[in-house]
Structures are given as structure tokens and as C-alpha cells.
C-alpha positions, 0 to 999 in steps of 0.5 A: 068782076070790077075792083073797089078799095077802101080809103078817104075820098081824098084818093078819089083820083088816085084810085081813078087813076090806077084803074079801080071801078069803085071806091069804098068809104068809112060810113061812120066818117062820111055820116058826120061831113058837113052839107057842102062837102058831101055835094062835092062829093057826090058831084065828083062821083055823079060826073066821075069814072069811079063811083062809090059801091058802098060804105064800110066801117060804117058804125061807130061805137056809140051805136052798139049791134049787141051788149048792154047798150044796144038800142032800137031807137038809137039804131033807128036814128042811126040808120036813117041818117047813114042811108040817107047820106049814102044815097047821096052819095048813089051806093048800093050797100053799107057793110056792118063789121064795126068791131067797136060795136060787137064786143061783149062782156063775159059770160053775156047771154048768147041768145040775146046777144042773137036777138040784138043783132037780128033786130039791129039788122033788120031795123038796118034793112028796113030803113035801106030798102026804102033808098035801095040799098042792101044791108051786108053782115061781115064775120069778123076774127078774135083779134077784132071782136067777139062776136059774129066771127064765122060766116056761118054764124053770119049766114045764121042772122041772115037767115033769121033776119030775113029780108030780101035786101040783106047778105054777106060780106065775105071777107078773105082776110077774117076766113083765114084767121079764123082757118075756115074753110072755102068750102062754107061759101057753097051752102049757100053762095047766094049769100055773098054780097060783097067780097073783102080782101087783105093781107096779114103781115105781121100785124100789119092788116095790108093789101095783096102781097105776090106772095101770097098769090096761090091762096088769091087764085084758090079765092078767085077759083071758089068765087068763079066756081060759085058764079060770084060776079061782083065786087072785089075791094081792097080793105087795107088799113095798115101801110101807104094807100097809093102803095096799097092800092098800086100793088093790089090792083095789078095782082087782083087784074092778074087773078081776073084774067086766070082761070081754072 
């Protein structure tokens, strides 16, 4: 597996230096960068060790995926903009939690709402697969949002939207606060895209803990046994990055070397 951690481009060298495959940025930020510094990026990541497997967080509220103001056009335009900035960039996905973005009023219509989110997608996977990236839907968790919080609603969408371009993030912390079961991941493995991971600490939403290593290794066991092989980031956003990303990269190396 390689290791990715989600954070500003200003700890570009910091992740370099700690040893990460990848960084992971905030698409609803890097999508309003000005021209100039999005070319020194993309230089620094073309001529760099670490390059950036995707974006997450990468829709900002203005652009809602279900409710009242969800739009076609506005996703369209939406989407062409990112996707172009991410391929400048070279990533290979963009991740849709956005919590901001599904949150619904009461008593809105179920079925729409399904409706909304499968068009949004899809419009999103059309757009990407001109650029060769893949679309990847992220289950959330109550304190987030309100819709889309299982994965396998999330494998539901994935399944109605039907693109080859499209599949999961699956998300560590949001199955645990949901009390999912690992066992979901094996309908359909797949399905898994991309793997998330942090830990809750209080409300803190932090990286990996020693603490809570036992429930990393079954993690880690699941994803083997699923022949999951790709990329593992860190999407902390409480706490000290440097911090964050330190510990958790020598507890994911550890989790890397174990076996069943």
C-alpha cells in the first residue's frame, strides 16, 4: 500500500520528508488558487518524490449534491473547473464528502434527494473521464451530515449511477461512528477506491493513536483479505499537522509490515 495525508500544500516537504507517497488537498481551495501559484505547484509535484493522488473536500456549499438548490448546470460548471485544475495538478481522483453540501431539511423527499445525488455523480464522472479521473462517493456520519451515511447506501449510488470511472472512499473513521460492520466491505470489494482513516478523540477528529492500533490491524486484515492495494491517507483535521502526520505514518508503516 502507499500512504497519502491530507493537508495544505505548504507541508508539501514536510510529508516528503516523513516519508508519504502522496499528498491529498482540499479541492474546494485549490480550485480558487490563482494561475501562478497553481504552476508552481504542479512544477513542485511533476519534479517531486510525492505527488498528489487526489482532492478531497472538494466541493464547497455553494454547490449542493442533494436539497433544494441542487442544480445541473451549476454542478456542470462546477466540475469542469475542478477536474481541469486537478489534472494540472496530475491527480487521479477527487473524493465527494463535502458534508456542507448534503445536508437536507426535514421531511425532504427520500427519493429525490436519490435522484439528485446520482445525477450530480454522474454529471461529476462524465466530466472526469474526459481528464482520467475517477469520481470516488464518501459515506459520511450524523455529526456530519444527513444524508449518504452508510456505505451501502454509498455502494446503492454507485451502482444506480453506473460509470466505470466511479467507486468508494472508504472511510475508517465515519464506519466506526456509524458502528458498521467490516463486513459490508465484502459485497462488493471492488467498490473501494480509496481508503480514509482518523481517529476520534473527544471531538477531536485526529490521526492514528497507538491506542487504537488493534482496531487498525483488523482494518488492515479487512483490506488485505479484500486485496485492497492502494492508497491509505490520513484525513485529520484537528490537532498539529507535523504532529499528525509523524505519528500516523509510523503506526500505518507498522500496520503495512503485519500480517495476518
Amino acid at each position: 500500500m502507499k500512504f497519502g495525508f491530507c493537508t495544505t500544500f505548504d507541508n508539501y516537504g514536510l510529508l516528503d520528508e516523513l516519508g508519504y507517497d502522496y499528498i491529498e488537498l482540499a479541492g474546494r481551495d485549490v480550485v480558487e488558487y490563482e494561475p501562478s501559484r497553481l504552476d508552481e505547484m504542479a512544477k513542485t509535484i511533476r519534479e517531486g518524490r510525492v505527488k498528489c493522488c487526489g482532492f478531497n473536500s472538494a466541493v464547497p456549499a455553494s454547490v449542493p449534491i442533494v436539497g433544494e438548490g441542487a442544480s445541473a448546470d451549476k454542478t456542470r460548471e462546477y466540475a469542469k473547473r475542478l477536474c481541469e485544475v486537478g489534472a494540472k495538478l496530475g491527480i487521479g481522483a477527487i473524493g465527494i464528502g463535502s458534508p456542507a453540501c448534503r445536508r437536507l431539511p426535514y421531511g425532504y423527499d427520500v427519493p429525490l434527494s436519490n435522484s439528485q445525488a446520482a445525477e450530480f455523480l454522474s454529471i461529476f464522472c462524465d466530466v472526469a473521464e474526459a481528464y482520467g479521473i475517477r469520481i470516488l462517493w464518501e459515506h459520511l456520519n450524523p455529526t456530519e451530515a444527513n444524508y449518504g451515511l452508510s456505505w451501502n447506501h454509498g455502494a446503492e449510488l454507485v451502482r444506480r449511477v453506473n460509470k466505470k470511472n466511479m467507486a468508494l472512499v472508504c472511510d475508517l473513521y465515519h464506519i466506526d461512528i456509524n458502528r458498521e460492520s467490516l463486513r459490508d466491505l465484502e459485497q462488493d470489494p471492488s467498490l473501494i477506491g480509496h481508503v480514509h482513516m482518523a481517529q476520534l478523540e473527544g471531538t477531536a477528529r485526529l490521526g492514528l493513536l497507538p491506542s487504537h492500533e488493534d482496531r487498525y490491524e483488523e482494518f488492515f486484515a479487512k483490506l488485505r483479505s479484500l486485496h485492497y492495494d492502494g492508497i491509505v491517507s490520513i484525513e485529520a483535521f484537528s490537532g498539529v499537522p507535523s504532529e499528525e502526520a509523524a505519528r500516523s505514518i509510523g503506526i500505518l508503516k507498522k500496520l503495512a509490515q503485519a500480517r495476518d
